[in-house]
C-alpha positions in Angstrom: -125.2 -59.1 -28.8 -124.7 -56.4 -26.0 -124.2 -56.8 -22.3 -122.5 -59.6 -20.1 -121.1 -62.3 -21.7 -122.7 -65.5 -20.5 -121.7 -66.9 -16.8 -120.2 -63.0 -15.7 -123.1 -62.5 -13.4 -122.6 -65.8 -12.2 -118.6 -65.4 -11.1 -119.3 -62.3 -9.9 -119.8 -63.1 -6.1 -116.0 -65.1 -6.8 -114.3 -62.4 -8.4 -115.3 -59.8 -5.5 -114.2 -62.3 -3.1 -111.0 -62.8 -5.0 -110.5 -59.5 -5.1 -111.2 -58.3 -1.3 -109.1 -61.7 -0.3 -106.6 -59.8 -3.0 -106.1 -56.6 -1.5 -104.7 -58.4 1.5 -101.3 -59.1 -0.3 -98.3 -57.5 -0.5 -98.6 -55.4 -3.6 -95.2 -57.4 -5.0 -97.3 -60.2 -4.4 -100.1 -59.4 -6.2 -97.6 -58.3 -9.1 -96.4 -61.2 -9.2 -100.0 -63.1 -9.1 -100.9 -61.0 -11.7 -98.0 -61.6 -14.2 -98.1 -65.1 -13.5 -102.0 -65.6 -14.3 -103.3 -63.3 -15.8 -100.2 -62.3 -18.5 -99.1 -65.6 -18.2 -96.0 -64.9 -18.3 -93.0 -67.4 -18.3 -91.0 -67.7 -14.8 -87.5 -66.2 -15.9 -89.6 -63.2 -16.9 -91.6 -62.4 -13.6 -88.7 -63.6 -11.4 -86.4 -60.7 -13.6 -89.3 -58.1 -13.7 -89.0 -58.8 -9.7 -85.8 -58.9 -9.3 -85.6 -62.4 -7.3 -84.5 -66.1 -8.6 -87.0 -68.3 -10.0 -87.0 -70.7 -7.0 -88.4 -67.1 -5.0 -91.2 -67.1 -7.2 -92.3 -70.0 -6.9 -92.2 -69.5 -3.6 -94.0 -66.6 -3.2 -96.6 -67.4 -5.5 -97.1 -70.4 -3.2 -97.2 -68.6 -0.2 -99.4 -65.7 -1.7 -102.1 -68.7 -3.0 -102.1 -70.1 0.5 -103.2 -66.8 2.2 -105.7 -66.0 0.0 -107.3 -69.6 0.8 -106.9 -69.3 4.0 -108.4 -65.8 4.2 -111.4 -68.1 3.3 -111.1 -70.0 6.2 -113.8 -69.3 9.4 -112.0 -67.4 11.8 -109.9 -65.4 9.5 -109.5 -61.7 8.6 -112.7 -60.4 6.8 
């Protein structure tokens, strides 16, 4: 079967939004974001590829999350 797979269309609205919200990041940030969720990878491994401790990324994976919901937030950056 060709074209989108089912539900695509559907996320699309979430994943531009995800992705605007994104692009206000530090690009470390969304590094990290991205080895984290999308390659999954294990903590040791992103906190070496970045060159901080573990406990730093956690805590910027924390801190990136929160400012991407709160770019969601009325009143915030568009």
């Amino acid at each position: 079967h060709e074209g989108f797979r089912a539900g695509l269309i559907d996320t699309l609205d979430e994943r531009a939004e995800i992705c605007r919200r994104m692009e206000h990041l530090k690009a470390r940030d969304r590094h990290l974001l991205f080895l984290w969720y999308v390659e999954q990878r294990p903590t040791e491994e992103i906190a070496r590829a970045l060159r901080i401790s573990r406990r730093q990324c956690f805590r910027r994976k924390s801190r990136a999350i929160r400012t991407l919901v709160q770019l969601g937030e009325p009143g915030q950056a568009a």
